[in-house]
N, C-alpha and C positions, 0 to 999 in steps of 0.2 A: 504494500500500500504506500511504503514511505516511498518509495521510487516511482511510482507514476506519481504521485504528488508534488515533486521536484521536479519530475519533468515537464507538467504540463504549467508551474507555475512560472519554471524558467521558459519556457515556449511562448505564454501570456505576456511575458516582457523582453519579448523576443532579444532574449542573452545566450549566450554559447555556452557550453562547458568550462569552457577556459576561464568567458566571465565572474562564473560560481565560483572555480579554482582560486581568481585571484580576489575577492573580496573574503572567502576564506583563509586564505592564505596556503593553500593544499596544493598540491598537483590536480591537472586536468584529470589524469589518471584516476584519481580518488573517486571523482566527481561521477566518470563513469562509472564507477565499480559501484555507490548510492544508485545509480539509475539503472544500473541493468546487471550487477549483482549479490543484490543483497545485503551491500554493506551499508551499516548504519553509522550515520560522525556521532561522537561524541557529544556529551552535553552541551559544551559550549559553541560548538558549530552548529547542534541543530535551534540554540536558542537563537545564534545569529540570523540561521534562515530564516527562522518566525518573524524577526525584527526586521528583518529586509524587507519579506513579501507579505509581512503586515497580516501575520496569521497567526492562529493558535499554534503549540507544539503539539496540544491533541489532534489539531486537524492533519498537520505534518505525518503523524505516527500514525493516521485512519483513528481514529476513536471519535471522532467526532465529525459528521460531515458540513459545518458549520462552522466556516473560515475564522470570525470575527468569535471571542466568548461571548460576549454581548454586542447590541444594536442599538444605539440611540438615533434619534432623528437632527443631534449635530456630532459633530468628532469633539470630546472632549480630551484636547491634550495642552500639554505645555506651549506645542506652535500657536493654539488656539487660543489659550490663557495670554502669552506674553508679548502676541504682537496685535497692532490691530488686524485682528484678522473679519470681523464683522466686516458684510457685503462680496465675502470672497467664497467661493463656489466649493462645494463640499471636493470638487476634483483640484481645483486650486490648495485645497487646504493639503489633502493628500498629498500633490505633488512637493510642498515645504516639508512635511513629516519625511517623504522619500530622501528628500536634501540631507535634514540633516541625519537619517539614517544612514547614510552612505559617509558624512562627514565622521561619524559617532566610530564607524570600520574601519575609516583611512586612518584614526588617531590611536595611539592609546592613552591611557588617563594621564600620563605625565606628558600629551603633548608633544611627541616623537611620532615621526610619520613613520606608518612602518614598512618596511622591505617585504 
């Protein structure tokens, strides 16, 4: 389950293997071996994935076929709290959470980009 779930999420943002590979930080190799055998990452990679494509890790692992835990009718996050984001389009708001998810990968906490 966890491998078609990766795949068709990486396919929805139409990302390569490689993509996954390097915001992971893994081999492309790895990547495939998640999609077509079997293998599962580790905790912190599979929390990465959730954080990236903005999913549950139950939905990740099949236990749940319901992407989001819960659904409100606005996004409540920190993008939404700390900027003005009022008048900005629920796809808009997404696309700044997607920002700085990808910023939150390229860094680590001390601030060092990483290799």
């Amino acid at each position: 389950m966890f491998s078609e779930r990766l795949k068709t999420l990486r396919n929805e943002k139409g990302l390569t293997q490689q993509d996954i590979a390097d915001i992971l930080g893994i081999g492309r190799a790895t990547v495939a071996g998640y999609e077509t055998k079997g293998k599962q990452p580790d905790y912190e990679k599979l929390t990465l994935l959730a954080d990236y494509f903005n999913v549950s890790t139950d939905y990740l692992l099949g236990r749940t076929d319901q992407r989001k835990p819960c659904s409100t009718d606005k996004p409540i996050t920190k993008a939404y709290h700390n900027l003005d984001a009022e008048g900005l389009s629920d796809e808009d708001i997404e696309k700044v959470e997607e920002y700085i998810r990808l910023l939150k990968m390229k860094y680590h906490p001390d601030g060092t980009l990483k290799k």
